[in-house]
N, C-alpha and C positions, 0 to 999 in steps of 0.2 A: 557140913555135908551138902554137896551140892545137889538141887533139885531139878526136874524137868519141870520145864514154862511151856513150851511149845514142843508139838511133833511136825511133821510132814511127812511125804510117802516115802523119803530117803533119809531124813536126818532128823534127830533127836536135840533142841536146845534146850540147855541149864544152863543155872546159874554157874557163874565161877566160883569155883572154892580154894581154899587155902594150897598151896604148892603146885598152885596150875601155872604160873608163872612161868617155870621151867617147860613146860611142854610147849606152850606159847613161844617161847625165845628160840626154843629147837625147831619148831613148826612153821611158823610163821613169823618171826625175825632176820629174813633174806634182803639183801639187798633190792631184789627184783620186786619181791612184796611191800616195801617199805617203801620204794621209790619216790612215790608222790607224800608219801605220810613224815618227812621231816627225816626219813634216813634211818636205817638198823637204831634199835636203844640200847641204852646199856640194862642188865637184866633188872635193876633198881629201879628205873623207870616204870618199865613192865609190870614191875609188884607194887608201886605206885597208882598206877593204875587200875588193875584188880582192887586195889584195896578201896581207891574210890569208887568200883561199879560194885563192889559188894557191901559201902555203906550206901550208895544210891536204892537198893535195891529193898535192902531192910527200913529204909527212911518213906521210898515210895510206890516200891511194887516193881520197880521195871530195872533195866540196867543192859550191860553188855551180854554177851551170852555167847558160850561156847557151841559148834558146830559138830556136834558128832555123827560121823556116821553109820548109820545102821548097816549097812553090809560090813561094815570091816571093824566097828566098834574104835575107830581113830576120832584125832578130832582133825577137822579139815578147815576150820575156819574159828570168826568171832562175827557176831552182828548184836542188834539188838536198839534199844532207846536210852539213850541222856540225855539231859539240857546241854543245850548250848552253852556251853563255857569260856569260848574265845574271848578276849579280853576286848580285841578286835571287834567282835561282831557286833553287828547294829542288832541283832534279837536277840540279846543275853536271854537264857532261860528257855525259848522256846522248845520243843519235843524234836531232838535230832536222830534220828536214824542214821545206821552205816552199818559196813560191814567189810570181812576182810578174809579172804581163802586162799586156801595156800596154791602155789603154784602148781605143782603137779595134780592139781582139782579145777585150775582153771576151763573155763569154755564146756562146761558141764551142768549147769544151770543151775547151781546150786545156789549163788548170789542172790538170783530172780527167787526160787524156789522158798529159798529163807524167807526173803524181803517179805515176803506175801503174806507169810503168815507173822511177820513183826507188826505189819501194817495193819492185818486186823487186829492184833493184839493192841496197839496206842490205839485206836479209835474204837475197838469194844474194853474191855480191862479196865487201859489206861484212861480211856477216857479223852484221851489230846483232843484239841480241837482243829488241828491241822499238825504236819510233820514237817520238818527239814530235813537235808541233806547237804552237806557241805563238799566239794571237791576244787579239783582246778580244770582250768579248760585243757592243759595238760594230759588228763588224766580220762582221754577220750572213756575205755573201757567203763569206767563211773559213771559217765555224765550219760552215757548210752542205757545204763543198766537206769538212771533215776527217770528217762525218760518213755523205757519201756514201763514200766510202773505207774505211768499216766501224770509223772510229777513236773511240773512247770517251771521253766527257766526264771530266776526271780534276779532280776540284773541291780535293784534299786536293795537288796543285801549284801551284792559284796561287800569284802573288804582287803587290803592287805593286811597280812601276817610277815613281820620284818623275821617271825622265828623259822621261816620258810623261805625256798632257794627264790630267785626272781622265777624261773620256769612256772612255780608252782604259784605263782600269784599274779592279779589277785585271788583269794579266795573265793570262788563261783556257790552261787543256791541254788537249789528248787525245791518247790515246796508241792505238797499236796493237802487239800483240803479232805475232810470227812465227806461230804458230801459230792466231789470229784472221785474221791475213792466206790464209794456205793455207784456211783451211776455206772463206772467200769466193770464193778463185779456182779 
């Protein structure tokens, strides 16, 4: 049964729970949404997935998190915290943030709105001691949203990903520290 981790003044995040897969591939499996993310999945993927942020989550407390929202009781997105797991990346392990809404949600500040409260979440909760953020320079809308957020352009992380178009690489960072964090809020 999925639980509530975080609220804010528009949207409710829980955990994922079993058969949310299918709302995900309906929701937020679009072409346009997927663009910079390696491309539409197949629905196996997807449950793949899920089923690593809901052993992430029972192993460490944190994981992906579904976006629902309170005026309409839909879900509108996913965000949340895992480790780096690129194979690629120079920070295996570190505390990654992202996130992802559906289109007809875009430009509504719900990205920002989340982030904010994931981000005290890894640095109260979680405990992280700084966060990532992985995107591509591609992927202007990201790299705007990691920067309003006070997070730092980290050029000595990239990496390429061969599992990714050339458009989307190399893979871009920024990072934000706990203490960059508090001074902005």
């Amino acid at each position: 049964m999925p639980e509530i981790v975080l609220e804010t003044g528009r949207l409710v995040l829980r955990t994922i729970g079993e058969g949310d897969a299918l709302e995900q591939d309906r929701v937020l499996n679009t072409p346009t949404v997927m663009d910079h993310l390696g491309g539409v999945k197949e629905l196996h993927e997807i449950e793949a997935k899920h089923a690593k942020s809901m052993q992430l989550h029972a192993r460490e407390g944190f994981s992906f998190l579904f976006l629902i929202e309170k005026a309409t009781g839909e879900m509108v997105g996913t965000c949340g915290i895992k480790r780096v797991d690129n194979d690629h990346a120079p920070n295996h392990g570190d505390h990654e943030i992202g996130w992802l809404v559906r289109e007809d949600r875009w430009r509504r500040g719900y990205a920002y709105e989340a982030m904010r409260a994931v981000i005290d979440w890894a640095f109260g909760r979680v405990a992280a001691p700084h966060v990532v953020a992985l995107t591509s320079e591609a992927n202007v809308g990201s790299w705007k949203l990691m920067e309003k957020l006070g997070m730092e352009r980290r050029k000595d992380l990239d990496f390429v990903d061969p599992d990714f178009p050339e458009k989307d690489n190399p893979i871009i960072q920024y990072s934000l520290t706990k203490q960059q964090w508090e001074q902005r809020t």
